[in-house]
N, C-alpha and C positions, 0 to 999 in steps of 0.2 A: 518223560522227556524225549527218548528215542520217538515215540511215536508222532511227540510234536515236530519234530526233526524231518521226518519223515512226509508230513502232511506237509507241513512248513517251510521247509526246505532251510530252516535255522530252530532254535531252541529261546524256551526264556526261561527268565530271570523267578527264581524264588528262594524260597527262605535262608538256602543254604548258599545263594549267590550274594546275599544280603548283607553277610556274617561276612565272608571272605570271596570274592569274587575270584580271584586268578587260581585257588584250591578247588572252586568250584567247576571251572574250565579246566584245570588241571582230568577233574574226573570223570567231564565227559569226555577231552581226550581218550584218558585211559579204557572207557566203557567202548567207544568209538574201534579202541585198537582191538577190544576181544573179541566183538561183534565184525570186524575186516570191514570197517568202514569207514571209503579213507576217507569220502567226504564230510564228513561229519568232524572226521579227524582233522581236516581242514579249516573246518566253519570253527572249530574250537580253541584251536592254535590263530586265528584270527580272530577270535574273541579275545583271547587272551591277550594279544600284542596288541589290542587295541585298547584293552582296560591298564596295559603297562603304560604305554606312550602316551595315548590320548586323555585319559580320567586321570590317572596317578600324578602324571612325572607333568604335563602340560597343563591341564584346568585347575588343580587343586594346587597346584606347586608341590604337594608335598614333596619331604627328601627321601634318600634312599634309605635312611636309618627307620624311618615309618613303615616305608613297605618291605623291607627286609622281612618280617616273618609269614607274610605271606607271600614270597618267594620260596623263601624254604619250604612251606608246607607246600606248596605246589612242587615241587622236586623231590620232596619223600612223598608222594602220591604219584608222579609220572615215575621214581624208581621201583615204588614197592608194586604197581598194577600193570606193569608194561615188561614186555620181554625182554629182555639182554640183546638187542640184534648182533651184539660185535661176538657174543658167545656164539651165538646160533651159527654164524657165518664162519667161524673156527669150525665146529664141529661136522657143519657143511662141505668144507676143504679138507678137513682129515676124513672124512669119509669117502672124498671124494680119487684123494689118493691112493686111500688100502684098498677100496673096488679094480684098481686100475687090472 
């Protein structure tokens, strides 16, 4: 998928986007974040807000009670594979003090 990304300049759609689509953009985000790629990290997070608004919530009507669990799983996927930025940035400023 990175490599399609790559050639491509976007990614597609297979088995696992199939199943759950917004968990499946959830994890190329996450792949995207360890690889320091932010475009990618982009194209993803716009994949995703586009299967929330435009397929989900707009063409299908469904409700929120529908996609609720593929919201959560995409949220324990972007928490468990993505860094803590607000930690990092404490740890950044306390370090940055005791050097003084």
């Amino acid at each position: 998928m990175f490599v399609e990304y790559c050639y491509f300049g976007t990614y597609f759609s297979g088995k696992d986007e199939e199943a759950n689509p917004l968990v499946f953009h959830a994890k190329v985000y996450a792949l995207a974040e360890r690889l320091q790629c932010t475009s990618l990290k982009s194209v993803a997070l716009k994949n995703a807000t586009n299967w929330f608004h435009g397929e989900q919530m707009g063409k299908s009507n469904k409700n929120l009670e529908e996609i609720i669990p593929s919201v959560l799983g995409a949220i324990s996927v972007i928490y468990t594979h993505t860094p803590d930025i607000s930690y990092e940035a404490q740890t950044y400023s306390d370090s940055a003090v005791h050097n003084r």
